[in-house]
C-alpha positions as CSV (number, residue, x, y, z in Angstrom):
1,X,141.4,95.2,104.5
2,X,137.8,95.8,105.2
3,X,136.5,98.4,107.9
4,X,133.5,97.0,109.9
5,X,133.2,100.3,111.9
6,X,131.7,101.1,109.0
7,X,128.9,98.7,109.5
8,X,128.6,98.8,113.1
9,X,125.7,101.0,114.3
10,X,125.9,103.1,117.5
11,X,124.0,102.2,120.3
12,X,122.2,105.5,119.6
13,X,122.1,104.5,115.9
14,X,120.6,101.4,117.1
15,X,117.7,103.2,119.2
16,X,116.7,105.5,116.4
17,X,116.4,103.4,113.8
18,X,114.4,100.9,116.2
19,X,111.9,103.5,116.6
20,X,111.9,104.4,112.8
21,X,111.0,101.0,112.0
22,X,108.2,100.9,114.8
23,X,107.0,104.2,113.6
24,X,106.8,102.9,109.9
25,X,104.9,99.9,111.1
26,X,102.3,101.8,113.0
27,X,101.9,104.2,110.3
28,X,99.0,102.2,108.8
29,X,97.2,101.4,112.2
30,X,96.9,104.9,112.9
31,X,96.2,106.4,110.0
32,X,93.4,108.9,109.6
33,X,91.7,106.2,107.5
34,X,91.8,103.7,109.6
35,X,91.1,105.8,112.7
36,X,87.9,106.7,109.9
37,X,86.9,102.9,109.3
38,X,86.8,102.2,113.5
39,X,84.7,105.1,114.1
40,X,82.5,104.0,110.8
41,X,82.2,100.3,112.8
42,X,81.6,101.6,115.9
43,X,78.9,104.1,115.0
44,X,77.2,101.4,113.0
45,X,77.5,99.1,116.1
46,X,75.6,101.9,118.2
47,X,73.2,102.4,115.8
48,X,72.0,98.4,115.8
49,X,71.8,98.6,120.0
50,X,69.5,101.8,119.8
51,X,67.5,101.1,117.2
52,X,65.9,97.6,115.3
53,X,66.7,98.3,111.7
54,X,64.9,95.4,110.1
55,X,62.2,96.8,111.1
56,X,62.6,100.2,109.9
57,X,63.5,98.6,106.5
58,X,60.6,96.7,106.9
59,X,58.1,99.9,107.4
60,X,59.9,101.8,104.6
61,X,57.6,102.3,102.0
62,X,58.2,100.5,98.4
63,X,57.6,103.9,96.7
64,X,61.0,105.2,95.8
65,X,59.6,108.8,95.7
66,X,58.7,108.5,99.6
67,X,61.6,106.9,101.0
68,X,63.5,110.7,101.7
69,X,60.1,111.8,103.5
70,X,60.2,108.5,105.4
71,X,63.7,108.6,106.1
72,X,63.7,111.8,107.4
73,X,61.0,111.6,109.6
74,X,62.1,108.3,110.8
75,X,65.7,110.5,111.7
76,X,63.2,113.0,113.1
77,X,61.1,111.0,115.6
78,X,64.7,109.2,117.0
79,X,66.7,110.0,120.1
80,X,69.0,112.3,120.2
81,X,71.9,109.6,120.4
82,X,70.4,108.0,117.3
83,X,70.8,110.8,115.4
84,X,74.3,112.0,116.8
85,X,75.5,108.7,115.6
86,X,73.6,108.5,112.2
87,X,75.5,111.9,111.1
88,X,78.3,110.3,112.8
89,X,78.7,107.6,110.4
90,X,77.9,109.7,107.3
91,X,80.3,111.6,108.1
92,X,83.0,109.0,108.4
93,X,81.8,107.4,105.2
94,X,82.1,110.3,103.7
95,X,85.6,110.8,105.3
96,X,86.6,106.9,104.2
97,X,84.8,107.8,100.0
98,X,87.6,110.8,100.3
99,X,90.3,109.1,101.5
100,X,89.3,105.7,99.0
101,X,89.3,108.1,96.2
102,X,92.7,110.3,96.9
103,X,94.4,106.6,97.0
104,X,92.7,105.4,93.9
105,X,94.1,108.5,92.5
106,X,97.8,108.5,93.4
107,X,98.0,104.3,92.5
108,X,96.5,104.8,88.9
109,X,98.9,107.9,88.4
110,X,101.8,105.7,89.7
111,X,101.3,103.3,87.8
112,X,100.2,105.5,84.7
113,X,103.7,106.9,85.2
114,X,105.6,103.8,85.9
């Protein structure tokens, strides 16, 4: 004789694990990295209305030992919104390098372990 109120969920069982399952597919959507890589894109997107980069790569000079003067004073001599959103995406990069690396980090230690 089997039992199959054993099996049968509640219709609050039913509800709650509905959500666990939407929460667990969301999880990667709204993850700080991923909220991370958008803000990345979107600064980068900003950046290309306000300003015509091929032409500052164009004017940079071939020198390597000039291109942090240059840079800087081509950061300098920008709008305000330009700049806001330059720091903006180093920020994130640096935010998405982090995160990258922490992963990197806990898959080669699983599998180091596994």
């Amino acid at each position: 004789m089997t039992n199959n109120s054993m099996n049968d969920q509640s219709p609050i069982e039913r509800v709650v694990m509905r959500r666990v399952r939407r929460i667990r597919a969301l999880r990667p959507i709204v993850s700080s990295g991923a909220l991370a890589a958008l803000v990345f894109t979107g600064a980068l997107w900003g950046i290309g209305r306000e300003v015509w980069v091929a032409r500052v790569l164009e004017n940079a000079p071939h020198n390597v030992d000039m291109l942090p003067q240059f840079y800087l004073a081509a950061f300098d001599h920008t709008r305000l919104i330009v700049q806001a959103l330059t720091l903006l995406t180093l920020a994130s990069l640096i935010y998405l390098a982090r995160e990258t690396a922490r992963g990197l980090s806990v898959a080669l230690t699983t599998l180091k372990h596994n």
